[in-house]
C-alpha positions as CSV (number, residue, x, y, z in Angstrom):
1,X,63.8,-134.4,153.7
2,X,66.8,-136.7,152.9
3,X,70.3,-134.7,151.7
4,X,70.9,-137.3,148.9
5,X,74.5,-135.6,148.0
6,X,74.9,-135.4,151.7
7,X,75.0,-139.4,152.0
8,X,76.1,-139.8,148.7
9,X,79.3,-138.0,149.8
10,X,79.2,-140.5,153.1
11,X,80.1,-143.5,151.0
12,X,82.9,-141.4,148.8
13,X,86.2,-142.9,149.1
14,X,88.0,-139.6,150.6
15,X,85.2,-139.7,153.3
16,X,85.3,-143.3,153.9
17,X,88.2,-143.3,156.8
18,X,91.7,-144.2,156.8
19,X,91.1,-148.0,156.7
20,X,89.0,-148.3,153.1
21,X,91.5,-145.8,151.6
22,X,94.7,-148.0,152.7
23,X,92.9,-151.1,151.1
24,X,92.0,-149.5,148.2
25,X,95.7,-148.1,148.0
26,X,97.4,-151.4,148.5
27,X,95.3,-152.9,146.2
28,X,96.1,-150.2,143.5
29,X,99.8,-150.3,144.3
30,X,99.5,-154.0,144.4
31,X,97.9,-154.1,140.9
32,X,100.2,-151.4,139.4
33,X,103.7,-153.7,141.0
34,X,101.9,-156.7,139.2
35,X,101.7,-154.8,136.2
36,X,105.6,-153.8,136.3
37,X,106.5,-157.3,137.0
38,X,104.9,-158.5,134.2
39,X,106.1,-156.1,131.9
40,X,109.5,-156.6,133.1
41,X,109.1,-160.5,132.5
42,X,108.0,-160.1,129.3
43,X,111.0,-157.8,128.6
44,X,113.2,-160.5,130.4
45,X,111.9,-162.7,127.6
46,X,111.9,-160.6,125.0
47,X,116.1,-159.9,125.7
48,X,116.6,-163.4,126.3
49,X,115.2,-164.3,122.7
50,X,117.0,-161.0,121.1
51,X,120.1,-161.9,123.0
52,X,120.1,-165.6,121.4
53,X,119.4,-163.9,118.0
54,X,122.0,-161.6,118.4
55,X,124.4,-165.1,119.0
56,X,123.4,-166.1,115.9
57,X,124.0,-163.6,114.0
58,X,126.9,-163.0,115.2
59,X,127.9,-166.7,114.5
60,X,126.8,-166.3,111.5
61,X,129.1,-163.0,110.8
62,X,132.3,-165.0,112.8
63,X,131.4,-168.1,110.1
64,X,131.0,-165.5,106.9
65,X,134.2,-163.8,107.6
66,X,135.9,-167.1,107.8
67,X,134.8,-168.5,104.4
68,X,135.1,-164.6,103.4
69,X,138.8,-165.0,104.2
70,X,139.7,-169.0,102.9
71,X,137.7,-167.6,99.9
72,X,140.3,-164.8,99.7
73,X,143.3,-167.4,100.5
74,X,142.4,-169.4,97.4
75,X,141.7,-166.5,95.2
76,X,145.6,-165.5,96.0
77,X,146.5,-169.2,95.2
78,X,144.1,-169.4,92.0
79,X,146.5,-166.1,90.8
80,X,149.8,-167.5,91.7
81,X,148.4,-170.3,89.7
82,X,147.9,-168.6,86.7
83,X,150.7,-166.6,86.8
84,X,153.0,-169.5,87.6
85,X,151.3,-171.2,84.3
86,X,152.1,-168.0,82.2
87,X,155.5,-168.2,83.0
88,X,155.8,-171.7,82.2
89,X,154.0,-171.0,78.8
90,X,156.4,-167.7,78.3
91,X,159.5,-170.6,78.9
92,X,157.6,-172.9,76.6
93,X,157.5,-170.5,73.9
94,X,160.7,-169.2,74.5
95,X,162.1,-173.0,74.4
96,X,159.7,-173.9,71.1
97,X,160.9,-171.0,69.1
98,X,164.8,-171.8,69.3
99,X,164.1,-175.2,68.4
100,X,161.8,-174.2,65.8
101,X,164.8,-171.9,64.3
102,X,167.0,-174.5,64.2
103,X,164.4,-177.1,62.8
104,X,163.5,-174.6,60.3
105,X,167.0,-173.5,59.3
106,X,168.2,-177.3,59.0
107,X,165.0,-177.8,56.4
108,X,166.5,-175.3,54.5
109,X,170.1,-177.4,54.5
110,X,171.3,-180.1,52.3
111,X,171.8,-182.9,54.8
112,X,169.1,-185.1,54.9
113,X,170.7,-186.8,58.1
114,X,170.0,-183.3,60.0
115,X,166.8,-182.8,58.5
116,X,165.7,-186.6,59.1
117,X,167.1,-186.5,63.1
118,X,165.3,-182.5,63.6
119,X,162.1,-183.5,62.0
120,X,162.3,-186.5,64.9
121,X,162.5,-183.9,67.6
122,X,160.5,-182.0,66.1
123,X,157.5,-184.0,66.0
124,X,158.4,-185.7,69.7
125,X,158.4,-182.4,71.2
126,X,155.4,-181.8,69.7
127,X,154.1,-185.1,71.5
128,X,155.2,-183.8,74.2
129,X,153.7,-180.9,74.2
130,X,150.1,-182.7,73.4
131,X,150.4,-184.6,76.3
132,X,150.5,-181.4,78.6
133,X,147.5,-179.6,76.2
134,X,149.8,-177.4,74.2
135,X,149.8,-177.8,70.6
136,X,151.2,-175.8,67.7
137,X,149.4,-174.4,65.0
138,X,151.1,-174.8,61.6
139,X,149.2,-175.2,58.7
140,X,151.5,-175.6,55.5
141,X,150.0,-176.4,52.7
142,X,146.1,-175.8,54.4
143,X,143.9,-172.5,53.9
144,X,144.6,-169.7,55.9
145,X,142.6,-169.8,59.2
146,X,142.6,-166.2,60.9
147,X,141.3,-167.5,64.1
148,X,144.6,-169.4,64.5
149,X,147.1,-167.8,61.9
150,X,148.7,-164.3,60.8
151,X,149.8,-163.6,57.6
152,X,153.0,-161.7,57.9
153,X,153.4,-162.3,54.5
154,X,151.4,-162.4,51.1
155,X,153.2,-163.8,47.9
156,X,151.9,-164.9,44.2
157,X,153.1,-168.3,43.6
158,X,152.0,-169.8,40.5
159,X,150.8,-173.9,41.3
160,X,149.7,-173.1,44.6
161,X,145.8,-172.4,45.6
162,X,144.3,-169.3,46.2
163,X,144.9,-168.2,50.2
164,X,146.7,-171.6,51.0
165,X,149.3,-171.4,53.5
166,X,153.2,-171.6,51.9
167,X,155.3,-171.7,54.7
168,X,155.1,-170.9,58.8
169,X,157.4,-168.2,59.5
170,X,156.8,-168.4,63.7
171,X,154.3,-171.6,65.0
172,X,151.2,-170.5,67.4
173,X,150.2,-172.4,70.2
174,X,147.2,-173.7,71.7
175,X,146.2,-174.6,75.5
176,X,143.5,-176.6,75.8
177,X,141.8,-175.6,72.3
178,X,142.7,-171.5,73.4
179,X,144.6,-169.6,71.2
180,X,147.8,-168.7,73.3
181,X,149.7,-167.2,70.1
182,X,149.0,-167.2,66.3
183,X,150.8,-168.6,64.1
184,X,153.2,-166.1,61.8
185,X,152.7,-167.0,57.9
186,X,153.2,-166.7,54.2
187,X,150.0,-166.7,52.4
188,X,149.5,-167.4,48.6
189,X,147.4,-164.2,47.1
190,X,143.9,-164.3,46.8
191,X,143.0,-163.5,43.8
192,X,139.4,-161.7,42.1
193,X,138.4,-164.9,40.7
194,X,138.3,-166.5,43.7
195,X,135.5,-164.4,44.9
């Protein structure tokens, strides 16, 4: 009778002889370097494409932090701007209300010659002021406008309307249609019957 795990153990690898089991081992080591190379090349790709994406981005930061910091620069100008044009507007003030005194003093006067030569200036300046987008607010003789006027003052004067400016104590000013400063006046009374 035939020993059938007797010959099936014959053709077993690890009874085979030394030359099967070298071929079979090269060709297992051979399959397993193949394997490695491959996988390394594809890592070799894949840090090749994440190194060039890595460049970018950091391009892209370099390129951010330089609009980041000329972005900065003219925010720093944009507030010496402003605070240059304050200034300027403190001066103007400063400037309007000493001639404003004077013009408002000579009205007061009896020399029509003074009153004729400051009401020139006055309304040049004024001109001039207009032409840079500064204008006064007034309003003698028109109804009292909150948005653009304070009344320091309230008085009852018989032949004047109800709420109608008298007289501008201090002019405001305007930039460009903005209320810089209201105007100081006197208001006629508002009476009941005007409700």
């Amino acid at each position: 009778m035939i020993d059938v795990q007797k010959e099936i153990s014959k053709h077993h690898p690890a009874h085979m002889g030394g030359e099967i089991e070298e071929k079979i081992l090269d060709f297992a080591i051979s399959r397993a370097v193949d394997a490695f190379a491959k996988e390394i090349q594809r890592l070799g790709k894949f840090q090749f494409k994440t190194g060039q994406q890595l460049e970018e981005v950091i391009a892209l930061l370099e390129e951010e932090k330089e609009l980041s910091d000329v972005l900065r620069e003219y925010k720093n100008r944009i507030k010496a701007f402003d605070e240059e044009r304050e200034s300027l507007f403190r001066g103007i003030m400063i400037l309007g209300d000493a001639l404003e005194d004077v013009y408002r003093y000579v009205l007061r006067s009896e020399s029509k010659e003074w009153i004729e030569q400051l009401e020139m200036v006055w309304k040049n300046a004024g001109e001039q002021l207009a032409f840079c987008g500064i204008s006064r607010v007034e309003g003698t003789g028109q109804p009292f406008n909150p948005e653009y006027q304070t009344a320091v003052k309230v008085e009852d004067r018989p032949g004047f309307e109800s709420g109608q400016v008298l007289e501008v104590i201090r002019s405001g000013y305007l930039y460009r249609g903005a209320v810089v400063r209201k105007a100081e006046v006197i208001v006629n009374k508002i009476t009941q019957e005007d409700f």
